[in-house]
Backbone as CSV, one residue per row, in Angstrom:
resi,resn,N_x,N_y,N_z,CA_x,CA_y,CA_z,C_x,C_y,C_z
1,UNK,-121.764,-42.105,76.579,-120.978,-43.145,75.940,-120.848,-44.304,76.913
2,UNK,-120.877,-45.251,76.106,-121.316,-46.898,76.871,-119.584,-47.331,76.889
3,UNK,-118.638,-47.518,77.823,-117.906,-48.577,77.634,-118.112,-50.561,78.330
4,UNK,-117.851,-50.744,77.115,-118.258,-52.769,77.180,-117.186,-53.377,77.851
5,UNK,-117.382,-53.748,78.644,-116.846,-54.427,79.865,-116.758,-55.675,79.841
6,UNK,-115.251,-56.283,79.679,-115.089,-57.640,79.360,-114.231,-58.035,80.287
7,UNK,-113.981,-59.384,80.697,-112.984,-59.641,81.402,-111.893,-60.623,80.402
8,UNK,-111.162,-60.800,80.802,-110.013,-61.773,80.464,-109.195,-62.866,81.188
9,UNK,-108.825,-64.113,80.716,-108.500,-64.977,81.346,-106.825,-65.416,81.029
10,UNK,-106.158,-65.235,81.535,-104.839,-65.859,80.696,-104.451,-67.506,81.123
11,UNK,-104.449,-67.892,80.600,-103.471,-69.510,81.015,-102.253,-69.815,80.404
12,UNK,-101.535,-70.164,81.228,-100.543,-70.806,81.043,-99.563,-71.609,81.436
13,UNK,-99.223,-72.474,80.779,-97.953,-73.513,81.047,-96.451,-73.649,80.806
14,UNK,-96.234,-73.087,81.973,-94.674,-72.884,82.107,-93.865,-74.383,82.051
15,UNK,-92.918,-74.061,81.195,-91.857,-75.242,81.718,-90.378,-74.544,81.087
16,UNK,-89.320,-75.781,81.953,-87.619,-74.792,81.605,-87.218,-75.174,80.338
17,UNK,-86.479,-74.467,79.834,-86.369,-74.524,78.551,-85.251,-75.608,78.803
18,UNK,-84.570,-76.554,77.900,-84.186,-77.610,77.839,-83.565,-77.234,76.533
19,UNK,-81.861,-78.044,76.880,-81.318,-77.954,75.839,-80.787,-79.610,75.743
20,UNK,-80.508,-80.115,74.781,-81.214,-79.531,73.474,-82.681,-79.309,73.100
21,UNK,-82.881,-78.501,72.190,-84.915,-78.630,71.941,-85.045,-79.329,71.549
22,UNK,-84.719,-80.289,71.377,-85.458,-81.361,70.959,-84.842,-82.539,71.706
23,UNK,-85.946,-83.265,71.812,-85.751,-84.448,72.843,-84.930,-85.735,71.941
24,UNK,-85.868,-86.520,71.377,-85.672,-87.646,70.541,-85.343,-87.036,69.064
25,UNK,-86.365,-85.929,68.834,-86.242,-85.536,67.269,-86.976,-84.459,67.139
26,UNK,-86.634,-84.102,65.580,-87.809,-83.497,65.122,-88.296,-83.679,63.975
27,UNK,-89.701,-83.064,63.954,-90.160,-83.273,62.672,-90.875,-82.045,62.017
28,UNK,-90.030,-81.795,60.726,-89.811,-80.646,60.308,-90.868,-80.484,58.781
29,UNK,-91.755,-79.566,58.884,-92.666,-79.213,57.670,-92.222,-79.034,56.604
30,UNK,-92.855,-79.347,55.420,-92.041,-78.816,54.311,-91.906,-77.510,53.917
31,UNK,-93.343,-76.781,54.731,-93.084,-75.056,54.881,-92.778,-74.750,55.564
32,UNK,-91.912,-75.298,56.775,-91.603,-74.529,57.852,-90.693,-73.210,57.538
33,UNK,-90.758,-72.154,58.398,-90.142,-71.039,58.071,-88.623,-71.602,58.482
34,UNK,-87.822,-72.413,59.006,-87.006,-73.021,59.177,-86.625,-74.527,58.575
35,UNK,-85.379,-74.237,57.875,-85.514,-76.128,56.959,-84.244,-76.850,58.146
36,UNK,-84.102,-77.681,57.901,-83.746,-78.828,58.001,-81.971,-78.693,58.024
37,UNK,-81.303,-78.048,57.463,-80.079,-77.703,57.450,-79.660,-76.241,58.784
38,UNK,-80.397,-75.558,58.638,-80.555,-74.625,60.077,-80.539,-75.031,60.987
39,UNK,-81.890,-75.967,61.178,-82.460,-76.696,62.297,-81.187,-77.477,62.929
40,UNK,-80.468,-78.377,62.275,-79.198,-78.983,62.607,-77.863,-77.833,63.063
41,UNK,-77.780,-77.225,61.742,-76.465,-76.133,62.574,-76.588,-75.750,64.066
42,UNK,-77.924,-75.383,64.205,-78.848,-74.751,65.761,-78.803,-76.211,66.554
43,UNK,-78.897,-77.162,66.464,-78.890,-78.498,66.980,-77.265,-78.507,67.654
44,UNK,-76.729,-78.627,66.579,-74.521,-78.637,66.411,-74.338,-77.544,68.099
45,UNK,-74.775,-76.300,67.591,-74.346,-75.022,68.372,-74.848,-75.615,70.051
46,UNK,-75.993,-75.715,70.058,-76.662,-75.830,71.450,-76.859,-76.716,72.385
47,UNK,-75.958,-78.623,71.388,-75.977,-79.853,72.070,-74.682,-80.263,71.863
48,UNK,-74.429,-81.286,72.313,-73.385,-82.754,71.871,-74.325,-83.270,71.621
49,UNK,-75.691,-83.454,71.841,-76.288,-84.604,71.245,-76.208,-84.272,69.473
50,UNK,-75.828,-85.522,69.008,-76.153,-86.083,67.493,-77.932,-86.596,67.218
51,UNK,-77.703,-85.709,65.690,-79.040,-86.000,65.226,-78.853,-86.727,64.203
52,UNK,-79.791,-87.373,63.789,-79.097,-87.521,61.863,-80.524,-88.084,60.996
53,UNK,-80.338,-87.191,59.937,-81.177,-86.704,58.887,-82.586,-88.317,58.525
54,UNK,-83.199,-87.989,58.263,-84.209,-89.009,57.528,-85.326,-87.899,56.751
55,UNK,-85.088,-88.075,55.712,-85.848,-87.676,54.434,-87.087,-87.958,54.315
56,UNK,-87.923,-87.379,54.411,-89.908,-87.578,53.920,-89.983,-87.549,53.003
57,UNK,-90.297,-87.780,52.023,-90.970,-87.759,50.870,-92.706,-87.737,50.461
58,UNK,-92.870,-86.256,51.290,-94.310,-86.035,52.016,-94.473,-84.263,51.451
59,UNK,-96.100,-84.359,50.801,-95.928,-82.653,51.383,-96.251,-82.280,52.014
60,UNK,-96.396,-82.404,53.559,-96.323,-81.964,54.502,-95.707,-81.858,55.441
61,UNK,-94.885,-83.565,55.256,-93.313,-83.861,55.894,-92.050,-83.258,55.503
62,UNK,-91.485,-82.594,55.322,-90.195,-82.656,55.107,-89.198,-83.458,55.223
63,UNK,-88.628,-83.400,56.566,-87.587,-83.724,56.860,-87.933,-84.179,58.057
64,UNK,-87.087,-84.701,59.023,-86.918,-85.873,60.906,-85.600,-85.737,60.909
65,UNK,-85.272,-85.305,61.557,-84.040,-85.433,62.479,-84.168,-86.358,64.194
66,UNK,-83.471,-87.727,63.966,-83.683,-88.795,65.158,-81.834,-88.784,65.429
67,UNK,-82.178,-89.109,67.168,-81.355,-89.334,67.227,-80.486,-90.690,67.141
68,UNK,-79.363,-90.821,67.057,-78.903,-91.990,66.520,-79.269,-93.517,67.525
69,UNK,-79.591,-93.737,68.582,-79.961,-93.933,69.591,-81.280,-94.835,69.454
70,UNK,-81.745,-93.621,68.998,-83.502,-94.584,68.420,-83.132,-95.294,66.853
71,UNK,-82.869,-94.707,66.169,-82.038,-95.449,64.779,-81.163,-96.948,65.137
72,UNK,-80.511,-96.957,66.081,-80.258,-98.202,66.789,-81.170,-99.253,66.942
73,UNK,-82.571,-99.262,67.412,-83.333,-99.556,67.641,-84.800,-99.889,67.036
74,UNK,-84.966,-99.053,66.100,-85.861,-99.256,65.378,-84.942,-99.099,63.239
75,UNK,-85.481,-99.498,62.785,-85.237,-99.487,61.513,-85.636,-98.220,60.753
76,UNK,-84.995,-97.408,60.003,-85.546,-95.933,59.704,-87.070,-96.276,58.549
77,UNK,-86.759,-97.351,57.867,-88.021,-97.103,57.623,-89.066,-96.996,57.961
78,UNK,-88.671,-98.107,59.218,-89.955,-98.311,60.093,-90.568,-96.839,60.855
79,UNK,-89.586,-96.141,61.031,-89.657,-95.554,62.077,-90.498,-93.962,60.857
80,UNK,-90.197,-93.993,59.793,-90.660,-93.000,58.452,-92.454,-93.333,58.611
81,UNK,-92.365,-94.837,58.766,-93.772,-95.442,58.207,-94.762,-94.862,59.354
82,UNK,-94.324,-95.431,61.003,-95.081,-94.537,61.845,-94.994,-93.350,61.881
83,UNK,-93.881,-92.491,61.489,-94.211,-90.575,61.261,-95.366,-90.423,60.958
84,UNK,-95.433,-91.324,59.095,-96.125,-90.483,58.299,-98.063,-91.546,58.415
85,UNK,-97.943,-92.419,59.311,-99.091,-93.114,59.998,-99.660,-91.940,61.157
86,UNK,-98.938,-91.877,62.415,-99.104,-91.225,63.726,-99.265,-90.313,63.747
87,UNK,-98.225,-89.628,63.025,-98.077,-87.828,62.882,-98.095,-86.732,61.975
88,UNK,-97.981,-87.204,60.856,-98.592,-86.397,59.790,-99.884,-85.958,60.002
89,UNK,-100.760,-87.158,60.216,-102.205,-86.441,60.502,-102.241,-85.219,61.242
90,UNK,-101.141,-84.964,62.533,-101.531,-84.087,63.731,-100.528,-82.636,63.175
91,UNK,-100.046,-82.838,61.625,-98.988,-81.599,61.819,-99.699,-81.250,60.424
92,UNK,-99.015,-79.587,60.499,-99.248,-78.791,59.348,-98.155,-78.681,58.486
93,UNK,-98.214,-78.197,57.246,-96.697,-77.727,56.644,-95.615,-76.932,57.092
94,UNK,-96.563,-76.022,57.967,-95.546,-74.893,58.445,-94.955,-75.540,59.719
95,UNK,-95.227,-76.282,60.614,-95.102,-76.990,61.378,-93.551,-77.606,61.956
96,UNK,-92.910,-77.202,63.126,-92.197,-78.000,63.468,-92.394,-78.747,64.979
97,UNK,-92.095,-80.146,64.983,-92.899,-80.455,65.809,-91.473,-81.442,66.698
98,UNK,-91.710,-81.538,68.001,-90.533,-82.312,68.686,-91.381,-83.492,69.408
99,UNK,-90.505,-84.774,68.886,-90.767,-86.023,69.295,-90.121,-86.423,70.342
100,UNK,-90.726,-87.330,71.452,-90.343,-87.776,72.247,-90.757,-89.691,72.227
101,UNK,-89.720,-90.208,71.836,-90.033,-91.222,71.697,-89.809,-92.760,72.506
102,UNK,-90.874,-93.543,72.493,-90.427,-94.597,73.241,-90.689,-95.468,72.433
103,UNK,-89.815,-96.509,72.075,-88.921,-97.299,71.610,-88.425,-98.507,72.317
104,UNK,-90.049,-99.853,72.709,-89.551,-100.975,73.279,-89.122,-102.360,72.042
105,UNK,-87.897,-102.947,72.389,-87.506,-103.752,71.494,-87.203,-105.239,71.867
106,UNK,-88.048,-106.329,71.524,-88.459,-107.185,71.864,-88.571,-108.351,70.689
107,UNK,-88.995,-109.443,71.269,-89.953,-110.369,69.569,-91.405,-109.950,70.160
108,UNK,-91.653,-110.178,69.209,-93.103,-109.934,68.380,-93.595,-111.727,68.967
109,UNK,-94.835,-111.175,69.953,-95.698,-112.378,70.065,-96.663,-112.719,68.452
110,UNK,-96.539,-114.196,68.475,-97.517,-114.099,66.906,-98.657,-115.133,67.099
């Protein structure tokens, strides 16, 4: 009897877990095994940081939770229009995904 002889490689990338999980936001699938009302209670429990809700009207988007901070700063629609431009492409339904966002606010050279 022959045993097949393989090797194995593991990789990985450590980093500390950070509270809250989520940095700027998140952006929540419409299948995620977790919705959008959880996601916040778990937000409530584990920060002082405030999130607050923005609605997709996507099927693949669900829901964004930003913090109020960037909402200051950018306009929510605006900020819906690049989600579902930037990041929809890169997410799945089941998908929850954490944004880190930068947010420079200026005039517009024309």
């Amino acid at each position: 009897m022959e045993l097949s002889q393989h090797r194995s490689r593991i990789r990985a990338r450590v980093r500390e877990f950070k509270l809250p999980p989520a940095v700027d936001g998140l952006v929540i699938g419409r299948e995620a095994p977790v919705g959008r009302v959880a996601i916040s209670r778990a937000l409530e429990l584990l920060s002082v940081a405030r999130f607050e809700h923005l609605g997709m009207d996507d099927d693949i988007m669900g829901d964004a939770l930003v913090r109020p901070e960037i909402l200051r700063k950018v306009e929510g629609k605006d900020l819906r229009d690049f989600l579902m431009e930037e990041i929809r492409p890169l997410m799945g339904a089941e998908e929850i995904l954490q944004l880190s966002l930068d947010v420079d606010v200026g005039e517009e050279e024309l």
